[in-house]
C-alpha positions as CSV (number, residue, x, y, z in Angstrom):
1,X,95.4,63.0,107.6
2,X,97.2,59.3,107.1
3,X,96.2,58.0,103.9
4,X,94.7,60.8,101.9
5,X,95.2,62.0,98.5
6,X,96.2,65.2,97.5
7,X,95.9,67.1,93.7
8,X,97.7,69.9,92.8
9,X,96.0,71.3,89.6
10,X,97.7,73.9,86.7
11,X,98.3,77.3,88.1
12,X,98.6,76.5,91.6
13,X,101.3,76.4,94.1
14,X,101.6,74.3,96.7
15,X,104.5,76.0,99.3
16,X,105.3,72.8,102.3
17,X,106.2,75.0,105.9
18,X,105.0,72.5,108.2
19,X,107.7,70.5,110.5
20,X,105.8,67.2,109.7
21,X,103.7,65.9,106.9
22,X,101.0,63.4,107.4
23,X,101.4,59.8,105.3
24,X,100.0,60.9,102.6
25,X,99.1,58.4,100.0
26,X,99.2,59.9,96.6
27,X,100.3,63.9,95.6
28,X,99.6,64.7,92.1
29,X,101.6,67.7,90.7
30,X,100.2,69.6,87.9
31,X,101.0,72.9,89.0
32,X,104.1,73.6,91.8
33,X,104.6,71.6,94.9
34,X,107.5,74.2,96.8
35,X,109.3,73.0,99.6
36,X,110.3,76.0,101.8
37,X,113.7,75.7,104.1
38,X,113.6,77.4,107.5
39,X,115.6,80.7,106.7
40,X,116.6,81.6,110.7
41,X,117.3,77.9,111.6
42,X,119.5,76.0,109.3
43,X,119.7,72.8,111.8
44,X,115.9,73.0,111.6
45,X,114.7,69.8,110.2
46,X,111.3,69.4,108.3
47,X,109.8,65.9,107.3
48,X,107.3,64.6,104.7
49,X,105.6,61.2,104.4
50,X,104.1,60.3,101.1
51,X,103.4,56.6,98.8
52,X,103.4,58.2,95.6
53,X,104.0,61.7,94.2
54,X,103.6,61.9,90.7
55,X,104.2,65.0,88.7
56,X,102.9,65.6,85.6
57,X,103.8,68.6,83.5
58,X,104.5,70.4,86.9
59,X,107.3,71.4,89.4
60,X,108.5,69.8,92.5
61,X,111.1,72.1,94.1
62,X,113.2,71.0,96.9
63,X,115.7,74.4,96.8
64,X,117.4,75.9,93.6
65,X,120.5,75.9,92.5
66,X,120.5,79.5,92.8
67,X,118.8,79.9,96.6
68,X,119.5,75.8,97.8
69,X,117.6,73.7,100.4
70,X,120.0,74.9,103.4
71,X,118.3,74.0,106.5
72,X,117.3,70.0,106.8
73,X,114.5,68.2,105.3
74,X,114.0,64.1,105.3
75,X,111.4,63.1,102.6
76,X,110.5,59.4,103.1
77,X,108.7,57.0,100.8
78,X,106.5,54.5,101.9
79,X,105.3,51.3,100.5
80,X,106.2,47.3,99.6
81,X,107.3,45.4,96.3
82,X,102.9,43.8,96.4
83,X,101.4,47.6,96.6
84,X,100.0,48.8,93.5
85,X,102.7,50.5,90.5
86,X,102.0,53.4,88.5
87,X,102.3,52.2,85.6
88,X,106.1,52.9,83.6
89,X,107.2,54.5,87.5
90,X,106.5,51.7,90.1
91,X,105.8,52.6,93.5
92,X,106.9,54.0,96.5
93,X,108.5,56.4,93.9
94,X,108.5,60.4,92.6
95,X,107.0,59.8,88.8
96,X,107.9,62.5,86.7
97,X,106.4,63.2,83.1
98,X,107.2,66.3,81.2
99,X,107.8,67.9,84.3
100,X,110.7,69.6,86.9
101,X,112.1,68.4,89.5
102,X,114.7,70.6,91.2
103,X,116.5,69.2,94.5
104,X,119.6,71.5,95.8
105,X,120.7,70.5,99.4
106,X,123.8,73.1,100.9
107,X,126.6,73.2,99.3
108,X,129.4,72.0,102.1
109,X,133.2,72.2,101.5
110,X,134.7,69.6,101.1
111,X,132.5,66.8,101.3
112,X,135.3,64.4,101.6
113,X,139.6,64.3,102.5
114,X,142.0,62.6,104.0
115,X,143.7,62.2,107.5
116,X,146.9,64.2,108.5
117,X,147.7,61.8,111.1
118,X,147.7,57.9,112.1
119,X,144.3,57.3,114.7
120,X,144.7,54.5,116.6
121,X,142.1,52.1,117.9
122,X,140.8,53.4,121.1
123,X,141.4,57.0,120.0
124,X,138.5,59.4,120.2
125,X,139.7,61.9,118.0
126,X,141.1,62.5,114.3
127,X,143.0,65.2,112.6
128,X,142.4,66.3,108.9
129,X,144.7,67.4,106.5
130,X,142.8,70.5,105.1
131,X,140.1,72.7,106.5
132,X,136.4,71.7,106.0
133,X,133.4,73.5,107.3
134,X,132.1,70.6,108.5
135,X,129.5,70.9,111.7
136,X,128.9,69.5,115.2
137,X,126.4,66.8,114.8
138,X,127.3,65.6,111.1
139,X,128.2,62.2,110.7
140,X,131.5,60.8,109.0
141,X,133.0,57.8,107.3
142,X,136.7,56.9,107.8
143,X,137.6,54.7,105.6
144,X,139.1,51.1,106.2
145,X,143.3,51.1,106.1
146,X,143.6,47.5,106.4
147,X,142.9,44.7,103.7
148,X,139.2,44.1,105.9
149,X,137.1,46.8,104.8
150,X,134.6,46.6,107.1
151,X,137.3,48.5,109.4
152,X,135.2,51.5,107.9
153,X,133.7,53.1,110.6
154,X,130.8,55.7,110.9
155,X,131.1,58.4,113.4
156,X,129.3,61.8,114.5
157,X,131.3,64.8,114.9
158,X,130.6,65.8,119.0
159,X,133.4,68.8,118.5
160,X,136.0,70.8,115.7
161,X,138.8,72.8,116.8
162,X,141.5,74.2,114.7
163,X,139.0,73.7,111.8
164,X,141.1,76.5,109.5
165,X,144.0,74.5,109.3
166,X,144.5,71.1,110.5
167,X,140.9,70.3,112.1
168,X,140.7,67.9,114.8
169,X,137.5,65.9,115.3
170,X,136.2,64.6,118.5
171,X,134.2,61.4,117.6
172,X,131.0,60.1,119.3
173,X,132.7,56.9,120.2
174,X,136.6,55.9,119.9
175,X,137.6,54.1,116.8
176,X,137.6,49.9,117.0
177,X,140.2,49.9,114.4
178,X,143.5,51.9,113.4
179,X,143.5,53.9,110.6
180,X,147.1,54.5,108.7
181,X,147.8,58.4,107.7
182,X,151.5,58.7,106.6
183,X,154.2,58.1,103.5
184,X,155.4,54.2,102.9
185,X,158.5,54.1,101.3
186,X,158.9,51.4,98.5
187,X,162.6,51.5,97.4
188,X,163.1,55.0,95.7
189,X,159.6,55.8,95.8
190,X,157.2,57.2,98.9
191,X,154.1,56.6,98.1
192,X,151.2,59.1,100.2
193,X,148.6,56.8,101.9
194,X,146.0,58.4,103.6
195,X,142.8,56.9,105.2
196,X,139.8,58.7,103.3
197,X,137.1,60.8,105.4
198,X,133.8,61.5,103.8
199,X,130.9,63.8,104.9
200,X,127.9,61.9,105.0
201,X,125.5,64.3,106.5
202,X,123.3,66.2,103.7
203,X,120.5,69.0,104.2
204,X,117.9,67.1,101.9
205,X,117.2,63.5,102.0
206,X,115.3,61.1,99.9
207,X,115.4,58.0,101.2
208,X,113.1,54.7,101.8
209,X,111.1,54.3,105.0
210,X,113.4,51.8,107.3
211,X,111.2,49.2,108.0
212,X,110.5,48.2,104.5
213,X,113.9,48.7,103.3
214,X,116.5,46.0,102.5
215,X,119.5,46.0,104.2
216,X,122.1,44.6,101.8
């Protein structure tokens, strides 16, 4: 339930395989606290609420770099700058003290390139200049061109076609602003200029809860 506490002593394990966690208020670690990923689903997406988790001489395991976290978790911290610290770790925080913590999301490839051609603004679509393996549904930075960065502009990916070679992504929503792919020549020099691409999308995130979180 909301607002318990729960300890995890020496010698036991504690393996997570529900889709959503109560808000739990404290989780001590002394022994193993296993987070399991879905193995048939990997857009399955499993969520856990907790204030504190402190773990002290135990394991917290969030995939391996050997067998990684591959289908999607969200674990979100709760809590404000007045609630109560543990002392040397603050709060709304994962304390650790002679202890493991082991967090491996999927490995994706690349997790950022560059444009193969010029977008325009209006254009729904954007070509890359290398194969990715990149999915529907993850979301995307393109980076700003201009001199204004904040002509960076987050998208989701809605399709991929040709995604061996040059993929083509269908966006979400069409781009506000251009963004420049191409070669600028400067006298006897070309100089490559590319607007950037990053993945954003990851399979585990640690994050703060939103309403609590500052938005710099």
């Amino acid at each position: 339930m909301d607002g318990e506490s729960i300890h995890i002593p020496k010698g036991l394990n504690l393996l997570v395989d529900i889709d959503e966690s109560p808000e739990i208020n404290a989780l001590i670690v002394e022994g193993s606290l296993i987070f399991a990923p879905n193995v048939t689903d990997k857009t399955h997406h499993r969520k856990f609420h907790a204030h504190y988790i402190f773990v002290s001489g135990g394991t917290m395991e969030v995939g391996t770099a050997e067998f990684p976290y591959d289908s999607k978790i969200t674990i979100t911290m709760y809590g404000t700058i007045s609630d109560p610290y543990l002392p040397l770790y603050g709060n709304k925080c994962i304390g650790l003290r002679e202890a493991t913590l082991d967090m491996h999301g999927a490995v994706k490839q690349p997790t950022w390139t560059v444009m193969k051609d010029t977008a325009e603004a209006g254009s729904s679509t954007i070509t890359l200049n290398m194969p990715v393996d990149w999915v529907v549904g993850d979301e995307i930075s393109i980076a700003s061109t201009s001199f204004n960065s904040r002509e960076a502009e987050q998208r989701t990916i809605k399709a991929i076609t040709a995604s061996d070679t040059y993929p083509v992504l269908t966006l979400d929503k069409p781009l506000e602003y251009r963004h420049f792919a191409g070669t600028e020549e400067y006298g006897d020099k070309k100089i490559d200029m590319r607007a950037e691409v990053g993945l954003l999308t990851r399979s585990v995130v640690f994050k703060g809860e939103d309403e609590h979180t500052v938005d710099n």
